[in-house]
gemmi code that builds the backbone of each chain (N, CA, C; Angstrom):
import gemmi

chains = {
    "A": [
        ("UNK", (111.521, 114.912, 94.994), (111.759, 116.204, 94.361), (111.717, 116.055, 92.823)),
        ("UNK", (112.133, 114.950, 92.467), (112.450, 114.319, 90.886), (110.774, 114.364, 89.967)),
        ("UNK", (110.261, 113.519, 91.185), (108.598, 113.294, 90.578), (107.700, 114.972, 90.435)),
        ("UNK", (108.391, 115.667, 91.711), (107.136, 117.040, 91.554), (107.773, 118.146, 90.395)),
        ("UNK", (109.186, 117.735, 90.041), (109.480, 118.497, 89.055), (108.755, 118.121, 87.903)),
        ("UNK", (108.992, 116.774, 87.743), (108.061, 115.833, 86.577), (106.916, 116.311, 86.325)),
        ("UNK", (106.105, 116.309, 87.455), (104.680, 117.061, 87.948), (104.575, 117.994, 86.843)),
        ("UNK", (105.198, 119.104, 87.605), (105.393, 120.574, 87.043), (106.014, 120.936, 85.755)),
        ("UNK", (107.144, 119.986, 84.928), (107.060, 119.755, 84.095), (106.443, 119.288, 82.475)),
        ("UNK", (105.209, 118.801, 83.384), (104.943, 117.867, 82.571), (104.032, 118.788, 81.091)),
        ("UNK", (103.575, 120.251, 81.446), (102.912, 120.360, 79.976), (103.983, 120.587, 79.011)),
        ("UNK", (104.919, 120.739, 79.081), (106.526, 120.941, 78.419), (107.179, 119.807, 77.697)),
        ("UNK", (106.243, 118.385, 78.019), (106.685, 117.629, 77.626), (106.008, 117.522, 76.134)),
        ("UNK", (107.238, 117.358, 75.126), (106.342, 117.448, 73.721), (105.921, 116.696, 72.617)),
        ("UNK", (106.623, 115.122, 73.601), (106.787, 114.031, 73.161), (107.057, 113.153, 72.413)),
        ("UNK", (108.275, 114.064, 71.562), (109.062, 114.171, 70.540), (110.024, 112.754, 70.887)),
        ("UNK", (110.596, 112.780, 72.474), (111.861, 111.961, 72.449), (110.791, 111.117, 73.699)),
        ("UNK", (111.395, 109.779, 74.136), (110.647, 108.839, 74.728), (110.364, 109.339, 76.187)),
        ("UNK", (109.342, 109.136, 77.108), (109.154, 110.111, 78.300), (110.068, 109.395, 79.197)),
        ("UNK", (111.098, 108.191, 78.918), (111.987, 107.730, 80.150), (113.215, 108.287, 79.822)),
        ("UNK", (113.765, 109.346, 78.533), (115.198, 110.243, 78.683), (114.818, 111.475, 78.945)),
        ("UNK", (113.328, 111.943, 79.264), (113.055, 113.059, 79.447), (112.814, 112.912, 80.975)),
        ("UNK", (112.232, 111.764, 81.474), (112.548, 111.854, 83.514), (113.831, 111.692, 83.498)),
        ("UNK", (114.487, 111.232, 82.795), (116.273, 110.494, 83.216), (116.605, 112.354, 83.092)),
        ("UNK", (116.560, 112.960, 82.464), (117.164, 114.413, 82.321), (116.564, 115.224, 83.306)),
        ("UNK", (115.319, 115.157, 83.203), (115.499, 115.877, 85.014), (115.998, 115.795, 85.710)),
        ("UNK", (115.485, 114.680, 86.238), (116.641, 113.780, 87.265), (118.284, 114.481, 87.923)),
        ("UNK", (118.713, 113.964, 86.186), (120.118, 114.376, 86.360), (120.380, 116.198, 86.376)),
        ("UNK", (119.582, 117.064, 85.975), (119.197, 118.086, 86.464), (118.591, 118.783, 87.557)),
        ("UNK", (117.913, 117.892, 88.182), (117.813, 118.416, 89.586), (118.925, 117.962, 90.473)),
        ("UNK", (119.788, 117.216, 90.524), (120.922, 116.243, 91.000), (122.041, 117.425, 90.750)),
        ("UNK", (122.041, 118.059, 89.667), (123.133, 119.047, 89.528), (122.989, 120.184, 89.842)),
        ("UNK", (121.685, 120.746, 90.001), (121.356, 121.944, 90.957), (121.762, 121.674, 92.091)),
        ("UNK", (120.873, 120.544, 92.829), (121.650, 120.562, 94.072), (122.904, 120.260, 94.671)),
        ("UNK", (123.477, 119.843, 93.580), (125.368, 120.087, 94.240), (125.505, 121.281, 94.024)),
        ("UNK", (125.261, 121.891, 92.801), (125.174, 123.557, 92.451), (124.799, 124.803, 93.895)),
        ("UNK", (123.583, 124.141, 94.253), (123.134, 124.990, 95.357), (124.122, 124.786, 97.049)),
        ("UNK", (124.612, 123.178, 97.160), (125.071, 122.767, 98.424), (126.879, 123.513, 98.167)),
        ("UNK", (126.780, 123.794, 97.338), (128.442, 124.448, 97.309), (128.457, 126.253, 97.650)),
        ("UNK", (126.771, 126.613, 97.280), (126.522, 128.043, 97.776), (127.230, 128.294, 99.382)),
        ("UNK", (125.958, 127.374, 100.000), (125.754, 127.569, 101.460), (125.862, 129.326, 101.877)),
        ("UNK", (124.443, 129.741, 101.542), (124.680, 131.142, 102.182), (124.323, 131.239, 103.783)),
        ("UNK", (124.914, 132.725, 103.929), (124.779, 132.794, 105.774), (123.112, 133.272, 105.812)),
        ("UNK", (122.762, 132.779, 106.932), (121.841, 133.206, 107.575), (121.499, 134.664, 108.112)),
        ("UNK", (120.369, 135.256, 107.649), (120.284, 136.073, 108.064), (118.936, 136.579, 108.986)),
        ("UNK", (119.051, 137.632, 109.887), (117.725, 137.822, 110.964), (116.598, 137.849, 109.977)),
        ("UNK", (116.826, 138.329, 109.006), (115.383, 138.869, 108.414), (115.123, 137.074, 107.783)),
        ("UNK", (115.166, 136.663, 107.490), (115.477, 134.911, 107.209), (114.386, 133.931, 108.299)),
        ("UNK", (114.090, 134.639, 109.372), (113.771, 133.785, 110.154), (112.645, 133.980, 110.658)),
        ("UNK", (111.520, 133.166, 110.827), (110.271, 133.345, 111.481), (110.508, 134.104, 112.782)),
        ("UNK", (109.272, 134.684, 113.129), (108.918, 135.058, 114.623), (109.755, 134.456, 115.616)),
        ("UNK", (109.125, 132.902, 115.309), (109.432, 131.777, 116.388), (110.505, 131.226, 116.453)),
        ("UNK", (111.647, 131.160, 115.114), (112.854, 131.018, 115.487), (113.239, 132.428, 115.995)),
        ("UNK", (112.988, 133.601, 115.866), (113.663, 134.987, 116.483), (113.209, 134.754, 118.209)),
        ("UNK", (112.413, 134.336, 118.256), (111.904, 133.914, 119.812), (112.753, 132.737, 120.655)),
        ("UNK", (112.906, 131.755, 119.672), (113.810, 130.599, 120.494), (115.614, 131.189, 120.522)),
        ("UNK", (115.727, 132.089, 119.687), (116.953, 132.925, 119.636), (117.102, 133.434, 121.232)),
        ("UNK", (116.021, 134.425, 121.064), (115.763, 135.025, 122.549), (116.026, 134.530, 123.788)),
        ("UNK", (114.913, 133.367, 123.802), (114.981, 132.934, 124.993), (116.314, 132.084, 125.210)),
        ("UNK", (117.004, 131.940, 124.404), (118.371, 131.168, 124.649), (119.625, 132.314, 125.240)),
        ("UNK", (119.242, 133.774, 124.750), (120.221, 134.648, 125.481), (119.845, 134.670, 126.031)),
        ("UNK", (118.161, 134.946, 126.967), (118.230, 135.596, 128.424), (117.734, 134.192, 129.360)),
        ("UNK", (117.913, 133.246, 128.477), (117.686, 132.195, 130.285), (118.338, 130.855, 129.709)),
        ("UNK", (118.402, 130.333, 131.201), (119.768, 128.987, 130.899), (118.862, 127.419, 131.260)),
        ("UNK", (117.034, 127.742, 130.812), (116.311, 127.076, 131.287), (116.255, 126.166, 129.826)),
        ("UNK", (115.539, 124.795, 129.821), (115.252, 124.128, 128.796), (114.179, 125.012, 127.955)),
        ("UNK", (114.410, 124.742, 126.746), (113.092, 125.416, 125.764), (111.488, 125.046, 126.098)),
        ("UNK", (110.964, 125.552, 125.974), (109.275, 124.992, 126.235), (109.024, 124.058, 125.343)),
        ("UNK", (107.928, 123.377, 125.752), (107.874, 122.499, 124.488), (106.923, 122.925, 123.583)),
        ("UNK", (106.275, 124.534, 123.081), (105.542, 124.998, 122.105), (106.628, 125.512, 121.250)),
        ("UNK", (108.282, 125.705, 121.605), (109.036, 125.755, 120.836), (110.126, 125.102, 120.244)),
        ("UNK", (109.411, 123.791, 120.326), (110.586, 122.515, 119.966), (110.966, 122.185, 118.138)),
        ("UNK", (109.433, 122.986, 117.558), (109.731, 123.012, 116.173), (110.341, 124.075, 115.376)),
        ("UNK", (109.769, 125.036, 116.053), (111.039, 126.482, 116.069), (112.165, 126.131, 116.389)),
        ("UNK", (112.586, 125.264, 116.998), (114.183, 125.539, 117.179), (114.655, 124.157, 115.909)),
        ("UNK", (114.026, 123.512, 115.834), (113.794, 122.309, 114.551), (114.485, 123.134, 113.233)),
        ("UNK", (113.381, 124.092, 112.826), (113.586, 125.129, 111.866), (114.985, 125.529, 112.115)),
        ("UNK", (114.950, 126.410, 113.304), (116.476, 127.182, 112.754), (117.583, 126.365, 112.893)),
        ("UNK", (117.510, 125.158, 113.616), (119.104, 124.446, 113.654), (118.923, 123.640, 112.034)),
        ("UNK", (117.614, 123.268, 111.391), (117.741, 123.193, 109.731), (118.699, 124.624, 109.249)),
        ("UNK", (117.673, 125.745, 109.289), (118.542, 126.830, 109.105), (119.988, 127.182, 109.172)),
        ("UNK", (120.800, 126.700, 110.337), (122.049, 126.627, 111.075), (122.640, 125.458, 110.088)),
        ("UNK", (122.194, 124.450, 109.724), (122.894, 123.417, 108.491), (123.426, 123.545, 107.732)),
        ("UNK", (121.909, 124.713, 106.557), (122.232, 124.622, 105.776), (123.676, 125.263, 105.376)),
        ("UNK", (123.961, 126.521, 106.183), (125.083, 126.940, 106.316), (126.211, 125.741, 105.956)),
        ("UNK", (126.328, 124.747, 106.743), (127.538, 124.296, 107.240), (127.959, 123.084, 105.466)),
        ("UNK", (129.079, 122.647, 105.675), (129.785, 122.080, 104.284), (129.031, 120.623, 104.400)),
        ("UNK", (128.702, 119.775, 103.606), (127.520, 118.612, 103.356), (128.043, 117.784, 104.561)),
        ("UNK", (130.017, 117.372, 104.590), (130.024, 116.829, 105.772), (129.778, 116.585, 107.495)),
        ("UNK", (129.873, 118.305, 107.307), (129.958, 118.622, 109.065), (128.359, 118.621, 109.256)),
        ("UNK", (127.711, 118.501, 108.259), (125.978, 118.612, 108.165), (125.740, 117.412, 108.904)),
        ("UNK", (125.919, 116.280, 107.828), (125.991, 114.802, 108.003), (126.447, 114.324, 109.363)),
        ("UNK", (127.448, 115.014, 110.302), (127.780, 114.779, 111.191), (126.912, 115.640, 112.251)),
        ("UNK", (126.570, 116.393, 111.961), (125.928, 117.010, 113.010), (124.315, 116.235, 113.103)),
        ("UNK", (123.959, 115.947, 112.137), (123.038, 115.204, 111.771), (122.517, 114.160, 112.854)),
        ("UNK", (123.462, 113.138, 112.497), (123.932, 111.867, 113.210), (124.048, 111.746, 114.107)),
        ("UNK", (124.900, 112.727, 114.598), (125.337, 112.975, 116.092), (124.442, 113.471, 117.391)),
        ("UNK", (123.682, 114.206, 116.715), (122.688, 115.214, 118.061), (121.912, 114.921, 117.549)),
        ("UNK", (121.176, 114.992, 116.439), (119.772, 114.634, 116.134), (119.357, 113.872, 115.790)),
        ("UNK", (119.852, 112.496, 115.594), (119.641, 111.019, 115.457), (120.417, 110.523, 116.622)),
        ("UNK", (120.761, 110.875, 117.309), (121.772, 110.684, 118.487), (122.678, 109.279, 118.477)),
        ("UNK", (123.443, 109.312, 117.598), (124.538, 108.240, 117.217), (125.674, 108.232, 117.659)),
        ("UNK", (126.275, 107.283, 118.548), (127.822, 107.271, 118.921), (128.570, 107.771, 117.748)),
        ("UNK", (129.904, 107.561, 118.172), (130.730, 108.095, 117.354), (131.157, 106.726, 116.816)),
        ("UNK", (130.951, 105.567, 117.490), (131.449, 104.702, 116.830), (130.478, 104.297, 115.978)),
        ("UNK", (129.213, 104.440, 115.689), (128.301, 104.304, 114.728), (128.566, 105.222, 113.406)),
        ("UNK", (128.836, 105.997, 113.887), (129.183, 106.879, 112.451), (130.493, 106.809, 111.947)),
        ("UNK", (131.246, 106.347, 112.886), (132.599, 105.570, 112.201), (132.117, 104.855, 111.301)),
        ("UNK", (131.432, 104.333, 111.264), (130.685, 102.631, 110.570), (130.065, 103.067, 109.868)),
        ("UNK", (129.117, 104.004, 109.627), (128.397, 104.494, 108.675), (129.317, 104.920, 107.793)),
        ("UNK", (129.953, 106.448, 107.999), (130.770, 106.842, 107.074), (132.049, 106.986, 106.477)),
        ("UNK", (132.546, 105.732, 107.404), (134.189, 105.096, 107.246), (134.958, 106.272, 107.227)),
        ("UNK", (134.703, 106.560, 107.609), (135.660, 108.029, 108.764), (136.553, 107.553, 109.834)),
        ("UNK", (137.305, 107.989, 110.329), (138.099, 107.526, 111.884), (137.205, 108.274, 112.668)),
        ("UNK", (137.898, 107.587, 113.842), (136.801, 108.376, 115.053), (137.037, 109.715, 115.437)),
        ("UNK", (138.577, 110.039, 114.882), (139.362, 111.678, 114.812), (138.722, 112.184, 114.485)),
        ("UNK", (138.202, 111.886, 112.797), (137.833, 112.836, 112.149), (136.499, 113.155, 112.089)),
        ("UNK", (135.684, 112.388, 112.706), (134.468, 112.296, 113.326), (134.284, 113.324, 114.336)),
        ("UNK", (134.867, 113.553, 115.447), (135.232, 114.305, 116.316), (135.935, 116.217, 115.909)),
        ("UNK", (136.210, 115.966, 115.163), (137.294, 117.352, 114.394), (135.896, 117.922, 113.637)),
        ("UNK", (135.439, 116.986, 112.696), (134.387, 117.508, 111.571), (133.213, 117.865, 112.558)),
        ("UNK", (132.687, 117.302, 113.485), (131.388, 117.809, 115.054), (131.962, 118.830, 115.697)),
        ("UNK", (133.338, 118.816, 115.774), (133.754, 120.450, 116.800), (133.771, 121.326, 115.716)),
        ("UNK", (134.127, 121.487, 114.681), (133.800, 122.480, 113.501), (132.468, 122.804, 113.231)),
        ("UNK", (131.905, 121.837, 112.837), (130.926, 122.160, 112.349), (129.986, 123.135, 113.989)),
        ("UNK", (130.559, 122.687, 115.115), (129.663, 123.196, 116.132), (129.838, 124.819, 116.310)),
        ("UNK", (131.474, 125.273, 116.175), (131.946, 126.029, 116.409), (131.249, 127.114, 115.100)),
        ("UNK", (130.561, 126.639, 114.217), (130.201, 127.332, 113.036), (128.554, 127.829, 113.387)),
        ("UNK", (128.297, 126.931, 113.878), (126.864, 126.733, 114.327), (126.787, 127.869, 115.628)),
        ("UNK", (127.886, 128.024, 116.487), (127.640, 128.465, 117.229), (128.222, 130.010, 117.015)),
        ("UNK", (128.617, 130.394, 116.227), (129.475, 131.662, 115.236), (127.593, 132.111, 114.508)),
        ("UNK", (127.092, 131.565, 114.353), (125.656, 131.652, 113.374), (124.906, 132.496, 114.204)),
        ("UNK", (124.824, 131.176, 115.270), (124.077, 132.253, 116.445), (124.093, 133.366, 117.199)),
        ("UNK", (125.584, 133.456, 117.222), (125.914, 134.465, 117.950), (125.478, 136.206, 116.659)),
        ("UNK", (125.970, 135.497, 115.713), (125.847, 136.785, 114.507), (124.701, 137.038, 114.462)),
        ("UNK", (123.861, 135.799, 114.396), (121.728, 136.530, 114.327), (121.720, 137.546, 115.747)),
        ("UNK", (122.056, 136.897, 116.929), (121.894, 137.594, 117.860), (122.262, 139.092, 118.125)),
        ("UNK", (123.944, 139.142, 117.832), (124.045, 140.363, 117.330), (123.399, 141.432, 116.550)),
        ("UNK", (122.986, 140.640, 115.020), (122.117, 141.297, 114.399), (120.804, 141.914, 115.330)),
        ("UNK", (119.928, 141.043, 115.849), (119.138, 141.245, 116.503), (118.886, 142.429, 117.231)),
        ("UNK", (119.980, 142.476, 118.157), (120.455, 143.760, 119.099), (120.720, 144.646, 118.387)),
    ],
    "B": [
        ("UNK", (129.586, 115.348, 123.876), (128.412, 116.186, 123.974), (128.878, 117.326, 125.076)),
        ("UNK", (129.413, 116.621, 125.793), (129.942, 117.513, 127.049), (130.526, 118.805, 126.446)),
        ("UNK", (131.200, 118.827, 125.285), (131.698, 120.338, 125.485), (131.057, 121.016, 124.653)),
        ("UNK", (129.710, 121.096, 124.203), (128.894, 121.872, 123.590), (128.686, 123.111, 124.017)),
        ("UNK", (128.666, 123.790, 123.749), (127.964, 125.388, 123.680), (127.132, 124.999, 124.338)),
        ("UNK", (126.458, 125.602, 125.955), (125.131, 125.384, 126.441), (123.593, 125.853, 125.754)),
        ("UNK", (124.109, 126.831, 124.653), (123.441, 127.137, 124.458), (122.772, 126.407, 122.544)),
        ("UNK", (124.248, 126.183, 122.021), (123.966, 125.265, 121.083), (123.063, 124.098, 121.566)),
        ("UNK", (123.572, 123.294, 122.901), (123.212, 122.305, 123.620), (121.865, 122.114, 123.864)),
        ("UNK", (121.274, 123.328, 124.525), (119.731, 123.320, 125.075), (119.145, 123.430, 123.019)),
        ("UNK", (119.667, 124.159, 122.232), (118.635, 124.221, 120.865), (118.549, 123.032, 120.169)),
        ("UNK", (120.016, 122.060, 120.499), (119.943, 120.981, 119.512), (119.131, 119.945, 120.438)),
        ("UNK", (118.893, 120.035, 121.807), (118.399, 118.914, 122.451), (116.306, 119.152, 122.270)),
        ("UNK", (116.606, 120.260, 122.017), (114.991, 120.789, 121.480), (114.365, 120.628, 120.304)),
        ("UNK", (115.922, 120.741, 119.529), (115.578, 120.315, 118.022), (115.191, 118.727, 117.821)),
        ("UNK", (115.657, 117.881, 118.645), (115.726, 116.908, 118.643), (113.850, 116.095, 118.682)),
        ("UNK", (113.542, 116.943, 120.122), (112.187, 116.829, 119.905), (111.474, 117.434, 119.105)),
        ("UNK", (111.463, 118.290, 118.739), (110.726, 119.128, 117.578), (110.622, 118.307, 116.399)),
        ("UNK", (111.629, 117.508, 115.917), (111.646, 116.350, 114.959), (110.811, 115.370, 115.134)),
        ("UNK", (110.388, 114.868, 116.059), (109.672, 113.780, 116.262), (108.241, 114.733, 116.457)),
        ("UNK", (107.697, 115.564, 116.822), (106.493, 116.545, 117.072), (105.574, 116.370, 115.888)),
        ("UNK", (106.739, 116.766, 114.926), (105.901, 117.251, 113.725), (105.945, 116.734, 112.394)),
        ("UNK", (105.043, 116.412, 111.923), (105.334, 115.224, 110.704), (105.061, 116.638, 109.519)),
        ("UNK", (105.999, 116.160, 108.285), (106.261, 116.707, 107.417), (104.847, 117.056, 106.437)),
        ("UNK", (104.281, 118.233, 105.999), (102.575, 118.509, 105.516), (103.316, 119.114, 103.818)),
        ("UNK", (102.546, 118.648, 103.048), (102.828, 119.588, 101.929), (103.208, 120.592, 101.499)),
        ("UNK", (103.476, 121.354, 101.065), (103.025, 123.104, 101.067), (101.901, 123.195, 100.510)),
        ("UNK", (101.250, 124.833, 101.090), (99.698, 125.039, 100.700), (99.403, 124.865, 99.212)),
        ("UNK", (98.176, 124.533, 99.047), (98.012, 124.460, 97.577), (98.329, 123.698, 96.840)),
        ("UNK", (99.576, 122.651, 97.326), (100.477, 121.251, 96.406), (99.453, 120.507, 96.013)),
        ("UNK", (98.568, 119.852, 96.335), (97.423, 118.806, 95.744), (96.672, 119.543, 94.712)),
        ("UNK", (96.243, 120.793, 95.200), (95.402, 121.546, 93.682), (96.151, 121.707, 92.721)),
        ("UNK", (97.168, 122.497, 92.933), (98.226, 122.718, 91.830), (98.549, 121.086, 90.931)),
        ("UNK", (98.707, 120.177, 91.572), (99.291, 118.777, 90.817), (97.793, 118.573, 90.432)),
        ("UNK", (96.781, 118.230, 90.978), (95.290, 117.952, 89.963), (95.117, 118.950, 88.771)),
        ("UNK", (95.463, 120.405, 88.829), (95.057, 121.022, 87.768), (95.967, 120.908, 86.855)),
        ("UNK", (97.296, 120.799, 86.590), (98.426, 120.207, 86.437), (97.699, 119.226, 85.380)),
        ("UNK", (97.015, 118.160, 85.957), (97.109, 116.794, 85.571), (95.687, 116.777, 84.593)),
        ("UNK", (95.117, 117.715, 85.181), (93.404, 118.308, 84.052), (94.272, 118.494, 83.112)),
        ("UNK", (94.812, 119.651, 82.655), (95.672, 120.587, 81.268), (95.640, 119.836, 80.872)),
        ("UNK", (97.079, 118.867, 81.540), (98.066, 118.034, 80.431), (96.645, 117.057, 79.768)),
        ("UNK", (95.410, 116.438, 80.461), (94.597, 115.659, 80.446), (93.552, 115.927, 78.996)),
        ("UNK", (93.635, 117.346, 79.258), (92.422, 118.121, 77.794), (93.696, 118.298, 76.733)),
        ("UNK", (94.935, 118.709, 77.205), (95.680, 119.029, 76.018), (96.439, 117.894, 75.276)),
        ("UNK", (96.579, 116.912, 76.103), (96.913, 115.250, 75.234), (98.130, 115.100, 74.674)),
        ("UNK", (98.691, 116.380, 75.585), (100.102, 116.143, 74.909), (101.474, 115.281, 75.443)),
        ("UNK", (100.858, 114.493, 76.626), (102.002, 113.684, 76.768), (101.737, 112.406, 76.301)),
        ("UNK", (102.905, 111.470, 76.807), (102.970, 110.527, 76.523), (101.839, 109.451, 76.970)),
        ("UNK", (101.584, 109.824, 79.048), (100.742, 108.909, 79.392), (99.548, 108.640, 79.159)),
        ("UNK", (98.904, 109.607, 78.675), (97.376, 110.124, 78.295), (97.112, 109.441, 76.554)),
        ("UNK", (98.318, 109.322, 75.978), (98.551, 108.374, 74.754), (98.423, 107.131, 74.914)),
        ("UNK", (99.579, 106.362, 75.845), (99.512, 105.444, 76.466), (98.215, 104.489, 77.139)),
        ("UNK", (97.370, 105.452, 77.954), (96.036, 104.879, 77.917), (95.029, 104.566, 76.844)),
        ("UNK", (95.567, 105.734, 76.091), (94.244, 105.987, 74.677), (94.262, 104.344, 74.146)),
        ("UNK", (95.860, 104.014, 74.274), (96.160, 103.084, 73.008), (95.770, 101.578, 73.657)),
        ("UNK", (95.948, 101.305, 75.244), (95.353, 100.572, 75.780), (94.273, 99.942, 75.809)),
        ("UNK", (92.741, 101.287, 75.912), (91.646, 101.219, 75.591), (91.355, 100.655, 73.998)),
        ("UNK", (92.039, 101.150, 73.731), (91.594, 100.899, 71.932), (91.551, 99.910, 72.093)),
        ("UNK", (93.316, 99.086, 72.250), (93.418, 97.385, 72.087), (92.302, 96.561, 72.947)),
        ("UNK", (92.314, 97.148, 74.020), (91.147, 96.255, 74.872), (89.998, 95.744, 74.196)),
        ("UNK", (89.315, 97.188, 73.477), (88.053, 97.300, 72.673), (88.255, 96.254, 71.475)),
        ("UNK", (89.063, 96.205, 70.734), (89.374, 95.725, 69.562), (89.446, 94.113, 69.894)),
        ("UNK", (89.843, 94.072, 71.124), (90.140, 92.263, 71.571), (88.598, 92.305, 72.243)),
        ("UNK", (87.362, 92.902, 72.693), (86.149, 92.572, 73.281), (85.532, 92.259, 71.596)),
        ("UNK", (85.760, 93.345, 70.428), (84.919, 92.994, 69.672), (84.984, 91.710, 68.920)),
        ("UNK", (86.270, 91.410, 68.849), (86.569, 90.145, 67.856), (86.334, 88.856, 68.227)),
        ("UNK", (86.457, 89.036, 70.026), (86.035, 88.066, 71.355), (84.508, 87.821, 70.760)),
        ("UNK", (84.201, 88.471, 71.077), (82.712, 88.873, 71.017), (81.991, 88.023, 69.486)),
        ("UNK", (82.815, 87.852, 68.066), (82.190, 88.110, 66.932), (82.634, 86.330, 66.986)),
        ("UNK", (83.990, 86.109, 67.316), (84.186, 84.830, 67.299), (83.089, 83.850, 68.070)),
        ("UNK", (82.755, 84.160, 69.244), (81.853, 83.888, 70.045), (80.330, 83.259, 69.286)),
        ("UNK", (80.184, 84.126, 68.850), (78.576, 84.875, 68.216), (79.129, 83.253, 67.100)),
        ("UNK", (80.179, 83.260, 66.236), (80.119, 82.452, 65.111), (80.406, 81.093, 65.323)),
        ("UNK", (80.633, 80.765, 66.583), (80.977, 79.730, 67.596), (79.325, 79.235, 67.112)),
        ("UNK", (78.664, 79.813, 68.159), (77.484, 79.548, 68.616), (76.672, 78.973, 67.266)),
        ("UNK", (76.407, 80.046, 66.281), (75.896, 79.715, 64.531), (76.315, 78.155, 64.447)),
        ("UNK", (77.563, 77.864, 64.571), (77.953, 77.127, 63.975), (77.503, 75.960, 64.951)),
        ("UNK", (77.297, 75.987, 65.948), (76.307, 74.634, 66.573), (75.122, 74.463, 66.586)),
        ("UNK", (75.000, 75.586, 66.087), (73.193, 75.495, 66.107), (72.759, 74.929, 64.818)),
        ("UNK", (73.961, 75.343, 63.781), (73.360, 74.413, 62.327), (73.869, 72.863, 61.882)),
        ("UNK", (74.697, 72.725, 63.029), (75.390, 70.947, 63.535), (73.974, 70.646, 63.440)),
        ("UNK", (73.317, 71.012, 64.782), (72.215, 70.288, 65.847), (71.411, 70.338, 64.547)),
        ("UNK", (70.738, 70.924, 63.448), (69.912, 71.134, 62.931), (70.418, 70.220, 61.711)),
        ("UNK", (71.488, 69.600, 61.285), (71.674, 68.982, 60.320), (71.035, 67.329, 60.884)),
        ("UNK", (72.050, 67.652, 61.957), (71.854, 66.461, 63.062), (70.178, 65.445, 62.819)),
        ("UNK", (69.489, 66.630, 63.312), (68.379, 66.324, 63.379), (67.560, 66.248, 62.114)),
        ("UNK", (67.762, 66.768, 60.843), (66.771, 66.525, 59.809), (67.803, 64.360, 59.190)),
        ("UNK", (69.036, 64.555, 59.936), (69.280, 63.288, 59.332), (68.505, 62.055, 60.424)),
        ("UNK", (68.366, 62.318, 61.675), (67.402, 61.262, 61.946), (65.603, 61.387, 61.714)),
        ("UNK", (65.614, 62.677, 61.247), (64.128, 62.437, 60.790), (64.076, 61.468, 59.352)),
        ("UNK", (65.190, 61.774, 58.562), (64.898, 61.074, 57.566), (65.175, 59.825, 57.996)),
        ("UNK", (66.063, 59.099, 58.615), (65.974, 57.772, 59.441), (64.756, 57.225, 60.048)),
        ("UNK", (64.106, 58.153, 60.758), (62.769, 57.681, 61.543), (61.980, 57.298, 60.475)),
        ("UNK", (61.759, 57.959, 59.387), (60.740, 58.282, 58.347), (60.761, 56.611, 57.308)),
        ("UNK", (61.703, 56.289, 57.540), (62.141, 55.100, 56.418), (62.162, 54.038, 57.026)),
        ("UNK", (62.668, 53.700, 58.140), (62.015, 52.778, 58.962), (60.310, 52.525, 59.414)),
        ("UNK", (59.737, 54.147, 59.659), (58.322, 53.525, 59.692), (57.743, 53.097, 58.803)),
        ("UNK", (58.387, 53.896, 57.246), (57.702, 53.023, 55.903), (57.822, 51.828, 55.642)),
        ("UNK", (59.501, 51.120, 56.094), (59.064, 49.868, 56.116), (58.568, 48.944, 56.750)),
        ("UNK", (58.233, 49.620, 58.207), (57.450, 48.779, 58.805), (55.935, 48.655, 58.497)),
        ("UNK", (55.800, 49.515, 58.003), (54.342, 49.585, 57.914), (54.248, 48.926, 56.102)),
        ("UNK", (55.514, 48.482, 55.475), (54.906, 48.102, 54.411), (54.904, 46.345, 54.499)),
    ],
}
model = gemmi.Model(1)
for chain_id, residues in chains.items():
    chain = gemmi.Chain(chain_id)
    for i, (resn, *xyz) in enumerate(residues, 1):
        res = gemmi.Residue()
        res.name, res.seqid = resn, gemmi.SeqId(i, " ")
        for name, pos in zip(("N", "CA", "C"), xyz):
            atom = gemmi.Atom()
            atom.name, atom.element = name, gemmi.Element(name[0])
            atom.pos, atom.b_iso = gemmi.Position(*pos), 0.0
            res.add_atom(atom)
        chain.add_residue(res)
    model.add_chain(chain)
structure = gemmi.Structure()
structure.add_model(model)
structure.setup_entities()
């Protein structure tokens, strides 16, 4: 992200000061947006979402069958979508947990967490995830 | 896992494959945009790296020509050895045949 700002930066550069405190200042400027932006976390909304996540929405209220597999990246998308919502930790854990599919005692180890709080921060974060869905759906209807 | 939402359950076990499906593509247009990008800055010379080369080339050039001149005066300078060389044994040859023949 550092380099394509650089990229896009670069006719701005005026080469007044040396070009390694002018990447070091991006850098540390894109680094502070994104804590800036990860403290937003806005909600999700229907209009927010492709076709194909409004479709894998669907088919999850009216059938209790596995997803097809032409919609395995649609649902990719919106559980990204469903993240970004959630606070950096319960992200990280949800992360780990279902979609890298990691014990709990692995992510004990990773993020020197107890295995409690490992467990507390995955039922939250699920219970949020699953509060998301239910609200698009609503919306929907 | 067991007490998941079935329905969280079936999206995250989909999501799961969907991750491995699809490998991550640029956005449209990212390669043109960074080449034309890299033309501008390229005609307008205003950064640093486009300096950076200039000054490279120069030195390179500047170390081929002097390479080059030292070379060239190398060479002069053996060619008028060999040529001293040789008018001193002509005059050697030359004085010996006179006295042999006197």
């Amino acid at each position: 992200m550092i380099f394509i700002k650089m990229f896009q930066k670069l006719p701005q550069f005026s080469g007044k000061v040396p070009l390694e405190h002018w990447v070091s200042r991006i850098a540390v400027n894109t680094c502070l947006n994104q804590i800036q932006s990860e403290k937003v976390r806005p909600e999700i909304r229907h209009a927010d979402l492709s076709e194909d996540e409004v479709a894998v929405i669907e088919n999850l209220a009216v059938s209790s069958d596995e997803l097809a597999p032409d919609k395995r990246f649609a649902s990719r998308q919106l559980v990204e979508h469903l993240l970004k919502a959630l606070k950096p930790a319960e992200r990280l854990v949800i992360d780990l947990l279902y979609l890298q599919g990691r014990t709990v005692a692995e992510i004990k180890k990773v993020t020197g967490w107890s295995a409690a709080l490992v467990k507390v921060r995955a039922f939250r974060a699920r219970q949020k995830m699953k509060q998301q869905l239910e609200r698009i759906s609503a919306e929907e209807n | 896992m067991s007490n998941v939402d079935p329905k969280l359950d079936r999206l995250l076990r989909s999501a799961v494959q969907g991750g491995d499906d699809h490998s991550p593509a640029a956005p449209f247009g990212f390669d043109t945009r960074v080449v034309a990008l890299w033309r501008v800055s390229r005609i307008g010379n205003g950064n640093g790296l486009a300096r950076l080369v200039r000054r490279v080339a120069f030195a390179a050039m500047t170390l081929i020509v002097i390479a080059s001149a030292a070379a060239l005066y190398e060479a002069n300078q053996e060619r008028d050895a060999d040529e001293a060389y040789g008018n001193e044994f002509a005059i050697a040859d030359s004085a010996i045949q006179s006295e042999v023949f006197r």
